[in-house]
Backbone as a ProteinNet text record, in pm:
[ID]
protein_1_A
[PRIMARY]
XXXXXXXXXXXXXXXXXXXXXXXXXXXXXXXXXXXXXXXXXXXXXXXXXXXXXXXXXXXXXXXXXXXXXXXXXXXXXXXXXXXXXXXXXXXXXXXXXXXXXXXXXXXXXXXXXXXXXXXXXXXXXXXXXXXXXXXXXXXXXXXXXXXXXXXXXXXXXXXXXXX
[TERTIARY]
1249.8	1374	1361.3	1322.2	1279.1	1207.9	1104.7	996.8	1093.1	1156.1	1188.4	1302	1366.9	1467.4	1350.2	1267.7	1138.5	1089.6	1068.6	1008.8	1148.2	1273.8	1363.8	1417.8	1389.3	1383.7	1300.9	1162.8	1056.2	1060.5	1137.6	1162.4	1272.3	1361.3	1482.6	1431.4	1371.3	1294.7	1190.6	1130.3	1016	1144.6	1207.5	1283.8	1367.6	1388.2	1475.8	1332.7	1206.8	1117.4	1061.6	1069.1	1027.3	1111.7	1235.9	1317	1346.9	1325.9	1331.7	1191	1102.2	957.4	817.6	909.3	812.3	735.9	682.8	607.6	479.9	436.6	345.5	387.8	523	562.5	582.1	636	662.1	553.3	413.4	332.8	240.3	289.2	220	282.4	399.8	507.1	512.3	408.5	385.9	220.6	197.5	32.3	-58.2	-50.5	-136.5	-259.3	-373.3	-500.8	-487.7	-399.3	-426.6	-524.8	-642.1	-765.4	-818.8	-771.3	-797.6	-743.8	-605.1	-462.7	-579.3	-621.3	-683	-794.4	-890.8	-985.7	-972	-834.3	-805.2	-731.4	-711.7	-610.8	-702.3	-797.5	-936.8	-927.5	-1007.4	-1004	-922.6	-773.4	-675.1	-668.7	-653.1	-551.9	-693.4	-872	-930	-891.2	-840.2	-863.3	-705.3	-605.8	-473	-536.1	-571.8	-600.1	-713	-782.5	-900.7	-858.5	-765.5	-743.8	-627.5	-563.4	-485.7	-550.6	-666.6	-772.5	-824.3	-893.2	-910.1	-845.5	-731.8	-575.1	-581.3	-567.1	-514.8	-671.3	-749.2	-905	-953.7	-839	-914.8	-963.5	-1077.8	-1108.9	-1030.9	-885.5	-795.8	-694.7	-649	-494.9	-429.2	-335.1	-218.7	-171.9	-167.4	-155.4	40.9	56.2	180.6	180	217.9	235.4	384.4	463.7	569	535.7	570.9	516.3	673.3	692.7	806.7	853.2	759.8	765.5	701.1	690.7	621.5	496.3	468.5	360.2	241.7	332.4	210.7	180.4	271.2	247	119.1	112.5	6	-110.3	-100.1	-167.8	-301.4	-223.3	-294.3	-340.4	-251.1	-273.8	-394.5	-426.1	-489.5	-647.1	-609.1	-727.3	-812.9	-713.6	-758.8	-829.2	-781.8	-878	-991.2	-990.6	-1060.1	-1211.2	-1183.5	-1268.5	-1317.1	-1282.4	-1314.5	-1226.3	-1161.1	-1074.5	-967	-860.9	-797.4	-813.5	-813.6	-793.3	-668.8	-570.3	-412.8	-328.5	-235.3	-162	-60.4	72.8	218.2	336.4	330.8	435.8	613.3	637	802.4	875	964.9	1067.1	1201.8	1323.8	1424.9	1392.4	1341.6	1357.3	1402.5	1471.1	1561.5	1491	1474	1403.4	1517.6	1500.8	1675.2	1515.8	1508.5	1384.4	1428.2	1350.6	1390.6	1277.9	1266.1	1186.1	1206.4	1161.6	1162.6	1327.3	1324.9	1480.7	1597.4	1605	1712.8	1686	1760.2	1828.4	1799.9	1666.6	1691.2	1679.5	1728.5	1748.7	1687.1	1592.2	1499.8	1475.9	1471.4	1465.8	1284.6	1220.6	1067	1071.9	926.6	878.8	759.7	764.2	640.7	534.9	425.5	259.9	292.4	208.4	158.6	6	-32.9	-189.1	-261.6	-350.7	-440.2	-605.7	-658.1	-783.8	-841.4	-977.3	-1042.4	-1009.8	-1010.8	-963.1	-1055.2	-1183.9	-1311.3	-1287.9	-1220	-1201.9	-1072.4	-1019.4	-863.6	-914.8	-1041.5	-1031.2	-1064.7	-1153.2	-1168.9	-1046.5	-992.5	-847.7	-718	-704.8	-642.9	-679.4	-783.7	-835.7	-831.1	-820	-840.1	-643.7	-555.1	-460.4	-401.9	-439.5	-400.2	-435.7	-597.2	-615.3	-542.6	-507.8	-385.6	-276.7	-211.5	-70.9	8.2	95.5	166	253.4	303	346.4	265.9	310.3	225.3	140	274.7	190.2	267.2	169.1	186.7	216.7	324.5	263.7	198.8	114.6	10.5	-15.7	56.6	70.5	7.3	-70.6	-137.4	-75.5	-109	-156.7	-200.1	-266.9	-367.5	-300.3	-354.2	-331.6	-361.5	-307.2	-312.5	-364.1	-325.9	-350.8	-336.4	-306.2	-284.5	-403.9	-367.2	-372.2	-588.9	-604.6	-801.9	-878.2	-817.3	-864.9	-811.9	-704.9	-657.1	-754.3	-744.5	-846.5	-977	-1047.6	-1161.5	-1174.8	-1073.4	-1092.4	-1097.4	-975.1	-992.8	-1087.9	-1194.5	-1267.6	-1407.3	-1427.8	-1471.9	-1487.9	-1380	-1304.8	-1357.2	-1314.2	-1331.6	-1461.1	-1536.9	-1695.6	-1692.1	-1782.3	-1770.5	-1832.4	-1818.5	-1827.4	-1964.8
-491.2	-478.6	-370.3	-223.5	-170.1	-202.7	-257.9	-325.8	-381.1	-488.4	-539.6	-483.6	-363.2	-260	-221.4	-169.1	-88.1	-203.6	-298.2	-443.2	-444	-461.9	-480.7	-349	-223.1	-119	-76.5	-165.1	-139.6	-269.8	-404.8	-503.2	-436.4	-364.1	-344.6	-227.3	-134.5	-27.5	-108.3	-180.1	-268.2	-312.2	-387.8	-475.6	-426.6	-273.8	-184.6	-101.8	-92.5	-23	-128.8	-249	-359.3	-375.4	-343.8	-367.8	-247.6	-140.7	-32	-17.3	-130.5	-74	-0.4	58.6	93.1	48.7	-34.9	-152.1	-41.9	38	128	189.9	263.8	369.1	238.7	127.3	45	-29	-28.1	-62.8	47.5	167.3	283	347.7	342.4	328.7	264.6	172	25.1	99.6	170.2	218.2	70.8	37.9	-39.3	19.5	16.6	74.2	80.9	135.2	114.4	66	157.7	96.4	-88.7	-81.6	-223.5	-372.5	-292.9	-377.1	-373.1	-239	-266.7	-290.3	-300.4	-430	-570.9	-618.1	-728.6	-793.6	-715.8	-736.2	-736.3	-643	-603.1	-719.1	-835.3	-898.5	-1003.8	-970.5	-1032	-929.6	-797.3	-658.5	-665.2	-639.3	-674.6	-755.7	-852.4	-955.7	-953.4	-901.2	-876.3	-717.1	-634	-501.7	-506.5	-616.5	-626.7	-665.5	-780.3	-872.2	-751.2	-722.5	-576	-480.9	-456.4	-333.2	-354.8	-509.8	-598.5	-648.6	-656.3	-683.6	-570.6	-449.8	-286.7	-254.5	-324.4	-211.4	-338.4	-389.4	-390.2	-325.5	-357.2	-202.7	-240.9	-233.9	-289.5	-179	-129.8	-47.7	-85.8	-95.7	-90.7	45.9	58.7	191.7	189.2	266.4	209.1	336.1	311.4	469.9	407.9	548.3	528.2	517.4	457.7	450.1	471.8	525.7	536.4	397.8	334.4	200.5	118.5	13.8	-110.7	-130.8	-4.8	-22	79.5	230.8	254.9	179.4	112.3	41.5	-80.2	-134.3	-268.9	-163.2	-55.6	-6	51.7	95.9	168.5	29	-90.7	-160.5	-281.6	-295.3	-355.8	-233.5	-175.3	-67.2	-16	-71	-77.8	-211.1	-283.7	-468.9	-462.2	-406.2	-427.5	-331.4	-217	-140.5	-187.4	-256.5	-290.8	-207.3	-133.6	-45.9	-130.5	-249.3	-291.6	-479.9	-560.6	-712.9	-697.7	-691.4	-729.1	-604.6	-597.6	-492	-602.1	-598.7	-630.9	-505.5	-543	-432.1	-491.4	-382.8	-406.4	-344.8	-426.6	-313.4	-284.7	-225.4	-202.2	-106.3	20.5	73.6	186.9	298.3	359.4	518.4	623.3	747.7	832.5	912.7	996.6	1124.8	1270.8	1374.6	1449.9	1549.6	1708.7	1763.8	1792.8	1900.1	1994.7	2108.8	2235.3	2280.3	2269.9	2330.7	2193.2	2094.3	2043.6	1888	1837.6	1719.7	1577.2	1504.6	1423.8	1301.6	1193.7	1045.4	992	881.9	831.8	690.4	588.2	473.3	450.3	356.4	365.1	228.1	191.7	45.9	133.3	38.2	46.9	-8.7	13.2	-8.2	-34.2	-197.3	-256.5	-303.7	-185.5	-191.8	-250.7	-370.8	-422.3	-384.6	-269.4	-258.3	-235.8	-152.4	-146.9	6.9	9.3	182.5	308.8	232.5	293.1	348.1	288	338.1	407.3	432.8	506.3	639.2	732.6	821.3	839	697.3	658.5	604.2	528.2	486.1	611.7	697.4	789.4	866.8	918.4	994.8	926.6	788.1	691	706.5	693.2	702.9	859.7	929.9	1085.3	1151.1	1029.4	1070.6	997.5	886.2	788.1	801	921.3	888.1	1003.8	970.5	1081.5	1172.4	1170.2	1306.8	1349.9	1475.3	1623.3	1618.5	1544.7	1516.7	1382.6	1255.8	1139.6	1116.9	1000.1	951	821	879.2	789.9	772.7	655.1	682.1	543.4	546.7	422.5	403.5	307.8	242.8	155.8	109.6	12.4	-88.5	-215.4	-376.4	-378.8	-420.3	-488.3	-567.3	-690.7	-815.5	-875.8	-1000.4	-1070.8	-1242	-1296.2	-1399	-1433.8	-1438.9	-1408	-1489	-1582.7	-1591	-1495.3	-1454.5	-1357.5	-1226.3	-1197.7	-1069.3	-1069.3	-1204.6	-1231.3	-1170.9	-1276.1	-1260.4	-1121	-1023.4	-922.9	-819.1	-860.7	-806	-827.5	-954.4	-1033.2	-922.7	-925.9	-845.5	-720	-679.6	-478.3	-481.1	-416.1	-405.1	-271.6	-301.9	-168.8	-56.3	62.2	181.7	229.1
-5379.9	-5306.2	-5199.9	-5213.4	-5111	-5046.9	-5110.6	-4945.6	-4867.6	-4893.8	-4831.8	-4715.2	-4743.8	-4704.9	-4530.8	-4645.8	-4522.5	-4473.7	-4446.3	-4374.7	-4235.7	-4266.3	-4204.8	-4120.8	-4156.3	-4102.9	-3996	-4040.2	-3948	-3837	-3861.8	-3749.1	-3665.7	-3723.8	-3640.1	-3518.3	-3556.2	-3489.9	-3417.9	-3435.1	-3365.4	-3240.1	-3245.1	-3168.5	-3074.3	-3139.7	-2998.9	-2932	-2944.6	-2903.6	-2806.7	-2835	-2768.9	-2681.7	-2612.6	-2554.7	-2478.3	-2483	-2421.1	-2390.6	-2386.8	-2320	-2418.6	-2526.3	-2613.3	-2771.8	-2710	-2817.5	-2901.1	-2793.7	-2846.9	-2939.5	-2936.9	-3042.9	-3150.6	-3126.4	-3271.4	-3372.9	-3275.6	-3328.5	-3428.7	-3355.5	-3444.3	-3537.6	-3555.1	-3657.2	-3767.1	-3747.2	-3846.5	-3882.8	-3879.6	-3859.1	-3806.8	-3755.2	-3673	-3615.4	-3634.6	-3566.9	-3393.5	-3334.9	-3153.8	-3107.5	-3163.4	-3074.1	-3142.8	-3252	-3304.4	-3184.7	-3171.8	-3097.3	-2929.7	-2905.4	-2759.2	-2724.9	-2835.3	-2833.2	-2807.4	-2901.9	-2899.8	-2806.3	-2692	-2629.3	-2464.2	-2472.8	-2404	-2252.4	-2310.9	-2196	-2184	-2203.7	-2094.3	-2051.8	-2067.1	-1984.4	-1882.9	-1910.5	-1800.8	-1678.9	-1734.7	-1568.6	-1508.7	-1610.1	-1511.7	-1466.2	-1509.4	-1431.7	-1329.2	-1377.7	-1295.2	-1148.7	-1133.6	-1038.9	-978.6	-1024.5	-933.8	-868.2	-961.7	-870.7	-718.1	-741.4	-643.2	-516.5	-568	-447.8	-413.7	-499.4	-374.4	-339.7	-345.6	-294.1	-158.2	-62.5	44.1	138.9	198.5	299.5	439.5	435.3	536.2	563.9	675	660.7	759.6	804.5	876.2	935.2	1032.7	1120.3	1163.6	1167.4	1241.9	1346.3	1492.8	1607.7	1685.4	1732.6	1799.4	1917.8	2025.1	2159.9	2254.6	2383.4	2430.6	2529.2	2548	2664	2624.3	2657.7	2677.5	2764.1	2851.8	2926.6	2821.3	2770.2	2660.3	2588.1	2518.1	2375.4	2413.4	2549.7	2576.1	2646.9	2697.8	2701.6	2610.7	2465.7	2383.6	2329.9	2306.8	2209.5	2269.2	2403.3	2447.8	2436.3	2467.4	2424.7	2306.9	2197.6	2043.2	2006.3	2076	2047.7	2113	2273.5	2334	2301.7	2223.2	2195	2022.1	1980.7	1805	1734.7	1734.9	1695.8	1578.5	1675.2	1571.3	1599.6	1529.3	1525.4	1570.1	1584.2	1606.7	1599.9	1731.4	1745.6	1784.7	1688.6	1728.6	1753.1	1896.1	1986.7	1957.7	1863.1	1803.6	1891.1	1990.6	2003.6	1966.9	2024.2	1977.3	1875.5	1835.7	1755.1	1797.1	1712.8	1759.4	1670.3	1735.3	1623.7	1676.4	1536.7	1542.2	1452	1509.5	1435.6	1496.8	1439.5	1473.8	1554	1692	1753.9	1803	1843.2	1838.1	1839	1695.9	1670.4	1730.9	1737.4	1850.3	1737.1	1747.4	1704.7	1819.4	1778	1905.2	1845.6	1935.5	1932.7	2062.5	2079.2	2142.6	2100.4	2222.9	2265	2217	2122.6	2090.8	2086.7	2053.7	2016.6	1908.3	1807.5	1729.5	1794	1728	1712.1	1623.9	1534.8	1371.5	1395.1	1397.7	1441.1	1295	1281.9	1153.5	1171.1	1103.9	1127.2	981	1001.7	871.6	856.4	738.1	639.4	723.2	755.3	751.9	929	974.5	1140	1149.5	1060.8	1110.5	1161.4	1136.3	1167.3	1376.3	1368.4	1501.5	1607.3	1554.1	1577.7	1633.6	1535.4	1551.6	1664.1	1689.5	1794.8	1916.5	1885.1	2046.1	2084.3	1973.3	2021	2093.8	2010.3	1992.9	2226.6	2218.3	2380.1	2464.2	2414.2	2549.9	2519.2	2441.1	2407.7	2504.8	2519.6	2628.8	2546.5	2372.4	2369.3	2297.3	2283	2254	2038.1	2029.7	1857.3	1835.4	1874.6	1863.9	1656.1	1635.5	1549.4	1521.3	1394.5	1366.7	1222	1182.7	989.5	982.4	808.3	809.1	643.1	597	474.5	427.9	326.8	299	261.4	286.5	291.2	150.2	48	-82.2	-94	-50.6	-47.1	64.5	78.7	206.5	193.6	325.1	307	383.6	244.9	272	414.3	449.9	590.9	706.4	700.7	800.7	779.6	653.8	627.6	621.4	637.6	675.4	811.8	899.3	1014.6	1076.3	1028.8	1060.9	1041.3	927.4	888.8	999.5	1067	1152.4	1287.6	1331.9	1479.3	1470.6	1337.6	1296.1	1283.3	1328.1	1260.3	1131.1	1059.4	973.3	1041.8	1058.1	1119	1033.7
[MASK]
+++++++++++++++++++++++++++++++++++++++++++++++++++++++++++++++++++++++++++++++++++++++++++++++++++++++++++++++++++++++++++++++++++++++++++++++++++++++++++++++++++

């Protein structure tokens, strides 16, 4: 009769640990061997962790720079293809920057840069913008491509040479 008390004690605690995320604390609660459970469990969590590692480790980033016109923005951005720098620069405009410089509160008329190159040239990239850009501390922010659609990232991989 107590087992059975402690059987139902230990489902009810299982079932709110499972539901709040913590299956771990309910399985070790039950003394369950962990490392037994993550052997056995081994290669499915491989190929879902595996295939995630894979998606975030392309050697791809995305740049993004503020530009004040339409003549910098085809300027720099024709200058980044034309040099191997980036496969594809899409010039956004309508964007609107509201920042703080030297002490003063400003709002300014921009277009983005969505510059697509390889990880391995941002440091080249950056410096090519930093010399054609007309203000004083351009920006220039990147981050890496996850995933995406493998002929496009072929291609871009194609365009970009590796450095």
């Amino acid at each position: 009769m107590k087992g059975s008390v402690t059987n139902r004690n230990w489902l009810i605690i299982a079932i709110v640990s499972f539901l709040t995320g913590g299956i771990i604390t309910a399985i070790w609660m039950r003394g369950v061997n962990v490392s037994l459970l993550s052997k056995s469990l081994n290669p499915y969590l491989s190929s879902v962790v595996g295939s995630a590692k894979m998606s975030s480790m392309t050697p791809y980033s995305i740049a993004f720079v503020t530009v004040p016109n339409k003549e910098v923005g085809e300027a720099i951005a024709g200058g980044l293809v034309s040099s191997k720098l980036a496969a594809c620069v899409n010039i956004i405009p309508g964007v609107t920057s509201v920042y703080e410089w030297e002490g003063k509160i400003e709002k300014d008329s921009e277009l983005i840069l969505k510059i697509k190159t390889r990880t391995s040239r941002i440091p080249e990239l950056t410096e090519y913008v930093k010399s054609k850009h007309p203000y004083d501390v351009c920006e220039v922010i990147t981050t890496s491509i996850e995933s995406g659609n493998q002929q496009y990232l072929d291609w871009l991989g194609k365009i970009v040479p590796e450095k």
